[in-house]
C-alpha positions, -999 to 999 in steps of 0.1 A, spaced: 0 0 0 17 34 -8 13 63 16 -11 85 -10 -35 55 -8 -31 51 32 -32 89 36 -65 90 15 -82 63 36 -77 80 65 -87 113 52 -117 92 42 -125 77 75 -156 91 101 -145 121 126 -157 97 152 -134 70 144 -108 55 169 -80 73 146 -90 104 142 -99 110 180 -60 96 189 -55 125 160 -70 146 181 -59 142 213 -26 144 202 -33 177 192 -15 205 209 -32 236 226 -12 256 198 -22 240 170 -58 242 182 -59 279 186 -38 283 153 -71 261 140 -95 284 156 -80 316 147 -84 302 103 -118 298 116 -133 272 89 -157 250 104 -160 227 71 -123 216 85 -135 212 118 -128 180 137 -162 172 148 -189 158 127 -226 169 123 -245 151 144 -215 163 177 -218 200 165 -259 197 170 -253 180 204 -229 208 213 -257 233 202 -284 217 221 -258 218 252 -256 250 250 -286 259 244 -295 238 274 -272 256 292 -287 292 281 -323 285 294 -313 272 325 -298 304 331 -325 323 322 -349 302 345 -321 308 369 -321 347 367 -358 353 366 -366 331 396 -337 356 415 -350 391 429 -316 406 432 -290 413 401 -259 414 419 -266 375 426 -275 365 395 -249 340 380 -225 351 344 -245 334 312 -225 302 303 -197 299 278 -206 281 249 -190 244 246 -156 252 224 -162 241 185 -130 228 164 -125 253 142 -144 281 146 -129 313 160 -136 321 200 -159 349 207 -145 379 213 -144 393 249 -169 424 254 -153 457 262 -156 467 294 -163 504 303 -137 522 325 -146 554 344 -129 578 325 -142 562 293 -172 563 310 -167 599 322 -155 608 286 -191 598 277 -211 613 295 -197 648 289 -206 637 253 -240 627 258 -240 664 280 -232 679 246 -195 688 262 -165 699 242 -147 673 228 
């Protein structure tokens, strides 16, 4: 058997199979994130029917905190929504930008109509 042909049946073979999860494993945190960043989920690791399980997780995960924050009176103890369930390649979300007090400051003059 040459190596195109072996290379081509394991292209070939299910993203569930015993090989490509030892693929996987093997896989180093850099390589992931370098796999991420192209973000091209058609080259993803996981097959169709994990990526629906993964959304229904999370969306699982999504409702429960909703029923968890309206059945709670006060905000401040109201639990952080969940992180989605990381996806082979497809890019993390981005972290939201937090507003500082003199960015916040800066607005509010603004909003006031102050000079710029």
């Amino acid at each position: 058997m040459s190596a195109r042909r072996l290379r081509v049946l394991i292209q070939r073979l299910p993203p569930e199979s015993a090989t490509w999860t030892a693929l996987r494993n093997a896989t180093s945190p850099a390589e992931l994130a370098a796999q991420a960043d192209s973000g091209d989920p058609a080259k993803g690791q996981w097959s169709q029917q994990e990526q629906l399980l993964a959304l229904v997780a999370d969306r699982l995960a999504r409702v429960e905190w909703v029923l968890w924050c309206v059945n709670i009176d006060k905000k401040s103890k109201r639990p952080n929504p969940p992180e989605p369930i990381p996806r082979p390649g497809a890019k993390p979300r981005k972290a939201k930008a937090t507003l500082t007090e003199g960015s916040a400051t800066r607005l509010f003059q603004l909003i006031q109509g102050g000079a710029e």
